[in-house]
DRENDRENMI-687579 format. One record per atom (N, C-alpha, C, O, CB): x, y, z; residue in one letter; atom name. Coordinates in Angstrom, 2 decimals, always signed. Glycine has a CB too. Layout:
<atoms>
ATOM        u        v        w  resn  name
ATOM        X        Y        Z     A    CA
...
</atoms>
This chain:
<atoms>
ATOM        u        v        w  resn  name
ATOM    +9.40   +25.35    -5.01     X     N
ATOM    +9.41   +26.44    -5.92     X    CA
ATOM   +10.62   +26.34    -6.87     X     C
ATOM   +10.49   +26.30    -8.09     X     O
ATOM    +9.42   +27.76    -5.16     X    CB
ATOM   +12.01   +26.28    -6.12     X     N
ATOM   +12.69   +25.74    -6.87     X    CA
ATOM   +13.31   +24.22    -7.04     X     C
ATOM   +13.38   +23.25    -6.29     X     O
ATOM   +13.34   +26.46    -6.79     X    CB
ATOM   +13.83   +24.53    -8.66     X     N
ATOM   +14.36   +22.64    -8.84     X    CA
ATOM   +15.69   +22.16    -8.47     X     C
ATOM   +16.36   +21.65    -9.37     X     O
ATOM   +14.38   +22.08   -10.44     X    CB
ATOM   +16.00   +22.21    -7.72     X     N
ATOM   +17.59   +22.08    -7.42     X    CA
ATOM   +18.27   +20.65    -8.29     X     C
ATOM   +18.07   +19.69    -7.55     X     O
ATOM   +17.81   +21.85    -5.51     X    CB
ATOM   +18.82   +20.31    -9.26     X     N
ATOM   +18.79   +19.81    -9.85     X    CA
ATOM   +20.60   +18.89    -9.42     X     C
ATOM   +21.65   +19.50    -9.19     X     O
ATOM   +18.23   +20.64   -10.96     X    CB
ATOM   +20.46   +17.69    -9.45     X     N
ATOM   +21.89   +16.92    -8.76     X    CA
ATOM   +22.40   +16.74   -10.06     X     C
ATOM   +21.81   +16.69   -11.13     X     O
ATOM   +21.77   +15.30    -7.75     X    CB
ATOM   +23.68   +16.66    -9.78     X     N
ATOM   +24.85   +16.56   -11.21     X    CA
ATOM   +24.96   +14.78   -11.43     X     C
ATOM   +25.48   +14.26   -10.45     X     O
ATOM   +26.92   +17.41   -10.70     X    CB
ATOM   +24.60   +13.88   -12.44     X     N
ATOM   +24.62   +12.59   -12.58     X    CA
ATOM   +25.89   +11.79   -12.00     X     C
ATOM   +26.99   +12.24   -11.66     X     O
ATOM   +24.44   +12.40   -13.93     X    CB
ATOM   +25.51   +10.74   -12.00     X     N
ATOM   +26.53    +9.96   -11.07     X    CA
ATOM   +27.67    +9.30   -12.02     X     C
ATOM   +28.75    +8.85   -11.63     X     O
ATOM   +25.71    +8.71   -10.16     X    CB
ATOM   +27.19    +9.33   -13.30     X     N
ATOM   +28.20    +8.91   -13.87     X    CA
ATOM   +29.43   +10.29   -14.21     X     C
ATOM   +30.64   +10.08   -14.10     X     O
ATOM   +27.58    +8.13   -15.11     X    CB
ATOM   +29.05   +11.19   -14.50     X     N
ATOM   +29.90   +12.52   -14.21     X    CA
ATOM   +30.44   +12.98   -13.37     X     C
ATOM   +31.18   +13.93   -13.63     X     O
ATOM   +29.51   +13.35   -14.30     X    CB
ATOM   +30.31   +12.48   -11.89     X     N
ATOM   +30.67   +12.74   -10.70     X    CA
ATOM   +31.57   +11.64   -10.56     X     C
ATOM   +32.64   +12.04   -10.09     X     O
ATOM   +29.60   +12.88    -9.73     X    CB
ATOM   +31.56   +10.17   -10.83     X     N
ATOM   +32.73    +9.03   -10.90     X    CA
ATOM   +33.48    +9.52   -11.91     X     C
ATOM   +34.61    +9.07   -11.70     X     O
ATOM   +32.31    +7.45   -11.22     X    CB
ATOM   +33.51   +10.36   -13.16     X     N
ATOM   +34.60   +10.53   -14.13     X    CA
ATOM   +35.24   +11.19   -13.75     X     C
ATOM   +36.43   +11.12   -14.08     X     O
ATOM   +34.47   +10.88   -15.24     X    CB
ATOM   +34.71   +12.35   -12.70     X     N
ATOM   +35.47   +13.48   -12.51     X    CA
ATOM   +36.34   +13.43   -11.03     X     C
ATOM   +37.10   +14.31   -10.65     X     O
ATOM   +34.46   +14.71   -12.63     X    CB
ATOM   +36.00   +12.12   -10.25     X     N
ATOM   +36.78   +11.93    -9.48     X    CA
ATOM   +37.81   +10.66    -9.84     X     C
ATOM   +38.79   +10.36    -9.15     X     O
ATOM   +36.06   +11.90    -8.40     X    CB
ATOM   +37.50   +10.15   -10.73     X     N
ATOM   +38.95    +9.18   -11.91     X    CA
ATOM   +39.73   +10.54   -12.21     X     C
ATOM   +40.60   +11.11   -11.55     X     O
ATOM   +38.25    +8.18   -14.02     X    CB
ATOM   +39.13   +10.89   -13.42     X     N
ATOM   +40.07   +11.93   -13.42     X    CA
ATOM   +41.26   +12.70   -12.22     X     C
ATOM   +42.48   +12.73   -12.33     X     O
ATOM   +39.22   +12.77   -13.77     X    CB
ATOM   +40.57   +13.16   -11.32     X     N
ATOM   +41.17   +13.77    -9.95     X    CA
ATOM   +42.45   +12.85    -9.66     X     C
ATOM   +43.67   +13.02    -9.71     X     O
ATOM   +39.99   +13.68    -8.55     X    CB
ATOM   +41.67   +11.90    -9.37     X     N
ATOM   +42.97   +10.73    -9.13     X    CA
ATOM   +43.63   +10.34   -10.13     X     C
ATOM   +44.85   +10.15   -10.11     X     O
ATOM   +42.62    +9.42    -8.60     X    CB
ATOM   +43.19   +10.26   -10.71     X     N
ATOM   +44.89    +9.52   -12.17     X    CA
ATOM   +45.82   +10.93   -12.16     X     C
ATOM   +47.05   +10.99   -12.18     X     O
ATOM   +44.16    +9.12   -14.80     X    CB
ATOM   +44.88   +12.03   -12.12     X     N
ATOM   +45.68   +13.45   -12.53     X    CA
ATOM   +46.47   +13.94   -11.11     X     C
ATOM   +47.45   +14.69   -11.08     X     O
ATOM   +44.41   +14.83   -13.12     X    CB
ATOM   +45.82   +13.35    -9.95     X     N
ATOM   +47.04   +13.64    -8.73     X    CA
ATOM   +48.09   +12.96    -8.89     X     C
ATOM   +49.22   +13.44    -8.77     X     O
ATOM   +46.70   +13.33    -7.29     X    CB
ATOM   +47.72   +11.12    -9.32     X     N
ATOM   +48.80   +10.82    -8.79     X    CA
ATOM   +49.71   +10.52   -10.04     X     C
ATOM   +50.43    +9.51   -10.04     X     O
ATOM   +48.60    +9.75    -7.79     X    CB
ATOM   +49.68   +11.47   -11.18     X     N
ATOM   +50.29   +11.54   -12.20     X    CA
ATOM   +51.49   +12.55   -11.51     X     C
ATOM   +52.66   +12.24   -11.69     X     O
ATOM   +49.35   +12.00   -13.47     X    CB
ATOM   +51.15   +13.84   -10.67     X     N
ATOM   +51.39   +14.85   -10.76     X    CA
ATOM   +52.36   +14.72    -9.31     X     C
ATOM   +53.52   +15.12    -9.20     X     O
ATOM   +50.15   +15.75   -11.02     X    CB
ATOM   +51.53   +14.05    -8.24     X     N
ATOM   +52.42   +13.74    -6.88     X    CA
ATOM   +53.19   +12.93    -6.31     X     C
ATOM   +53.71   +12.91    -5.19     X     O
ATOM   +51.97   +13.68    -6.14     X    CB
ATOM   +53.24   +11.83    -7.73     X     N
ATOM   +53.94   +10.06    -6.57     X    CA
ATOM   +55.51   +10.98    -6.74     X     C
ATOM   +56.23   +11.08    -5.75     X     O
ATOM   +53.93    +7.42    -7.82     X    CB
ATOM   +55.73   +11.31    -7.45     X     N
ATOM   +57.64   +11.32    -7.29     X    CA
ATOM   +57.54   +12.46    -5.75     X     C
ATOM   +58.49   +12.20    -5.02     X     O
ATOM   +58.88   +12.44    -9.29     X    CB
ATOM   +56.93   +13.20    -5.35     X     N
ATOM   +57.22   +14.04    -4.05     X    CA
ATOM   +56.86   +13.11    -3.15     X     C
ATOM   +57.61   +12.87    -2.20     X     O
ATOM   +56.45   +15.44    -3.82     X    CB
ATOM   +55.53   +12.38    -3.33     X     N
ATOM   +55.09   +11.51    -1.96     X    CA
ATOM   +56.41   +10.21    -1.92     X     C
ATOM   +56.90    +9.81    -0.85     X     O
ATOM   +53.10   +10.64    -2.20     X    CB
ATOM   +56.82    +9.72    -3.21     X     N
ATOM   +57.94    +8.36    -2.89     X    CA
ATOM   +58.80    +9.02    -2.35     X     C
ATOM   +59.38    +8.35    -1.50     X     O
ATOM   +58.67    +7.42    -4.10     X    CB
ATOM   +59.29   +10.38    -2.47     X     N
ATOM   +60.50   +10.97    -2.17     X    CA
ATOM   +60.49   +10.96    -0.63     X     C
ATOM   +61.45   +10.50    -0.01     X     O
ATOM   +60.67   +12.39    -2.83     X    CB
ATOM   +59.70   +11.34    -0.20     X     N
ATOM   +58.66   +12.03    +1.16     X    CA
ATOM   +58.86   +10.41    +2.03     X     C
ATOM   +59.67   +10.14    +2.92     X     O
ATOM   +56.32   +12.63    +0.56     X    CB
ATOM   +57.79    +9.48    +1.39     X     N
ATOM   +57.58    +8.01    +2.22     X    CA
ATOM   +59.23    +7.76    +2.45     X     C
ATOM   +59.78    +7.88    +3.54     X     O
ATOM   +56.65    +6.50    +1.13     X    CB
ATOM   +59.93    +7.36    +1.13     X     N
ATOM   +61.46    +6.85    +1.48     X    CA
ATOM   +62.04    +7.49    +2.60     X     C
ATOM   +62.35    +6.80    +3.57     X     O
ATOM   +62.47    +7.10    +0.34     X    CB
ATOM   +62.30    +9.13    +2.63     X     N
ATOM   +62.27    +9.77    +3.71     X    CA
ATOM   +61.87    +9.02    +5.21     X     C
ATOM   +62.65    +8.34    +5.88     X     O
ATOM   +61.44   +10.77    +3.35     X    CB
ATOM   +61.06    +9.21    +5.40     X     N
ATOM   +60.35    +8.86    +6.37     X    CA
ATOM   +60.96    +7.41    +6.96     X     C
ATOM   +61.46    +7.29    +8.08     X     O
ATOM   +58.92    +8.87    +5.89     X    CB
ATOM   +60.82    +6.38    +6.00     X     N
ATOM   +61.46    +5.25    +6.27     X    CA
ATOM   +62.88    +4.81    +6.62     X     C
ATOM   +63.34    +3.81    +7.16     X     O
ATOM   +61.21    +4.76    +5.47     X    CB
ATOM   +63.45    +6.07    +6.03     X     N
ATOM   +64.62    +6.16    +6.55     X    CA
ATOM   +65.16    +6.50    +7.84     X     C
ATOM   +66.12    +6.05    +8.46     X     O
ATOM   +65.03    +6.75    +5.94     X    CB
ATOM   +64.24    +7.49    +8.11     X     N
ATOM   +64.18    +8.09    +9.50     X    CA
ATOM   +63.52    +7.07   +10.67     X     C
ATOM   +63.74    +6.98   +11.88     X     O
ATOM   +63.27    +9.49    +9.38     X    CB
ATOM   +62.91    +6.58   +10.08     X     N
ATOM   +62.55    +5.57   +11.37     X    CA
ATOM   +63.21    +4.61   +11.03     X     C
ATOM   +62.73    +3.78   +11.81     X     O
ATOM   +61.07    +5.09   +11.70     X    CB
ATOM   +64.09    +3.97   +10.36     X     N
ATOM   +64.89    +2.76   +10.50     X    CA
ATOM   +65.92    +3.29   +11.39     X     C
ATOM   +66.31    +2.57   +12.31     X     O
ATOM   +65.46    +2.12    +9.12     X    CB
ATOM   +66.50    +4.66   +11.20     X     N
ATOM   +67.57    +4.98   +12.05     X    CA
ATOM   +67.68    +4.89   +13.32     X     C
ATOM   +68.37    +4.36   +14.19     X     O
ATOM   +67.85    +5.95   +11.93     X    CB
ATOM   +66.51    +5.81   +13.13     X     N
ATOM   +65.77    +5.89   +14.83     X    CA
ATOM   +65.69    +4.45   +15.97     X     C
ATOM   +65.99    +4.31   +17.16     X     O
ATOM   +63.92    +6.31   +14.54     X    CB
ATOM   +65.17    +3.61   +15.00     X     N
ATOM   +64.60    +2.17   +15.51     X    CA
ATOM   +66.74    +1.71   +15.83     X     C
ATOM   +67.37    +1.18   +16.74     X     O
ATOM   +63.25    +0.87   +13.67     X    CB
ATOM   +67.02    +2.16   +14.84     X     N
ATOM   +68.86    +1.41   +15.31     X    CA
ATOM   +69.16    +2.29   +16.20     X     C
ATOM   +70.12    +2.02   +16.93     X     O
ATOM   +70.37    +1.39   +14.03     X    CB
ATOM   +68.52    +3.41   +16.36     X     N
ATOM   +69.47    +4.14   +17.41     X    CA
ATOM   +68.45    +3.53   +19.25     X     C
ATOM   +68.86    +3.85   +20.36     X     O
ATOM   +69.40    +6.53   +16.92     X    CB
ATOM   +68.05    +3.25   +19.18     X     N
ATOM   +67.34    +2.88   +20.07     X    CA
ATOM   +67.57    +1.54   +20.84     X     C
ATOM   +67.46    +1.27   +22.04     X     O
ATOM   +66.30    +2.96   +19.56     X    CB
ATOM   +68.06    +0.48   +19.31     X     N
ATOM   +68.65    -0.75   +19.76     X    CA
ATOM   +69.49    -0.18   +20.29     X     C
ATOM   +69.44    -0.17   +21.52     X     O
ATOM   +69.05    -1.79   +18.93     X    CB
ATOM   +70.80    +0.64   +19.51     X     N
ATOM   +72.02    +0.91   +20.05     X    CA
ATOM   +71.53    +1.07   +21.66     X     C
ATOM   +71.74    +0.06   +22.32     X     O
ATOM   +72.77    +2.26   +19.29     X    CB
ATOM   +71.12    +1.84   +22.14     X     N
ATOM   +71.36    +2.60   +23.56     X    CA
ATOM   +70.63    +1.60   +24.64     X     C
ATOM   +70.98    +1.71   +25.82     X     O
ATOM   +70.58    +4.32   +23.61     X    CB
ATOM   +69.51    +0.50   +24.27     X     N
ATOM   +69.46    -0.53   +24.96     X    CA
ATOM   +70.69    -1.34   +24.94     X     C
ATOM   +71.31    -1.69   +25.95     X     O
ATOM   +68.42    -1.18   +24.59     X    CB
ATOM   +70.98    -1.59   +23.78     X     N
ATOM   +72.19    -3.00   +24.00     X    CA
ATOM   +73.31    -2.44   +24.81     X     C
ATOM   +73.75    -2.96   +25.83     X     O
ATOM   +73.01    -3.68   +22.36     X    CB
ATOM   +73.81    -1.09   +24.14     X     N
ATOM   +74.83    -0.30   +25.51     X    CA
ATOM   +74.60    -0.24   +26.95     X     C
ATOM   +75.48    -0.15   +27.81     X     O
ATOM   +74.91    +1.15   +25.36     X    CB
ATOM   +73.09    -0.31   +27.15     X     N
ATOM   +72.44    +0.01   +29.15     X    CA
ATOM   +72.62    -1.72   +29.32     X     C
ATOM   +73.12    -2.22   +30.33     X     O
ATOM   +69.92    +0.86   +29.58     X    CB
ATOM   +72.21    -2.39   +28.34     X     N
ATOM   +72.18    -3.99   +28.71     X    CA
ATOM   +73.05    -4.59   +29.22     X     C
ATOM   +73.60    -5.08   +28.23     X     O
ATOM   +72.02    -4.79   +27.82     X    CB
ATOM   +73.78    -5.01   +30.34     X     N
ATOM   +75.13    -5.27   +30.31     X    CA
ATOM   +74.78    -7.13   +30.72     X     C
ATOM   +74.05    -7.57   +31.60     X     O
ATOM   +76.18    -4.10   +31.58     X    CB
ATOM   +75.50    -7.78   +29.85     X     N
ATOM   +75.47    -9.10   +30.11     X    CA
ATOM   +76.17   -10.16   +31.25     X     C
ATOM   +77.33   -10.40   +31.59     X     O
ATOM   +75.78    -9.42   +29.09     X    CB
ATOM   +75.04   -10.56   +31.58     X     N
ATOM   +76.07   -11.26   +33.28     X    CA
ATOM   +77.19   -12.04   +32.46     X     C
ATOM   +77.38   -12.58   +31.37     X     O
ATOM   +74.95   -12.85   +34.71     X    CB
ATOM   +77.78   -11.77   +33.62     X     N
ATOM   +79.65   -12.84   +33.13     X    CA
ATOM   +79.29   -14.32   +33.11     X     C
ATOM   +78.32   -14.82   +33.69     X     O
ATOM   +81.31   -12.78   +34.71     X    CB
ATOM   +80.08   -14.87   +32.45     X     N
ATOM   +80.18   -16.77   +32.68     X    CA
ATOM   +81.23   -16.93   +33.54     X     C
ATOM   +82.36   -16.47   +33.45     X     O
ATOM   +80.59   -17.86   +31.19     X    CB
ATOM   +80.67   -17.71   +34.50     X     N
ATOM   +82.71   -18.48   +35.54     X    CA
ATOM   +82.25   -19.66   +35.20     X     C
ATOM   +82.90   -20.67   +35.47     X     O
ATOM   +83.24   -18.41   +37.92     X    CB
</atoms>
């Protein structure tokens, strides 16, 4: 009875280009800010971790 009618596919790929060029026009400086973050925090982490193994590690003596 009724025509339910689908929106074309080439209008539906423009409008999700669009979406994306226009996010990541709008978000890379918070997300680089955010990732660097992050990377920072786990490099620390990862040294703080060596640290407290190599401190428990104790190396046998040489005679």
């Amino acid at each position: 009875m009724y025509y339910r009618r689908r929106f074309p596919l080439p209008l539906v790929l423009g409008v999700v280009i669009i979406g994306v060029v226009s996010g990541n026009y709008i978000w890379r400086p918070y997300l680089e800010k955010y990732w660097a973050e992050k990377a920072l925090e786990a490099k620390q982490s990862s040294a703080k971790e060596g640290e407290m193994t190599a401190s428990n590690v104790q190396m046998p003596e040489k005679s």
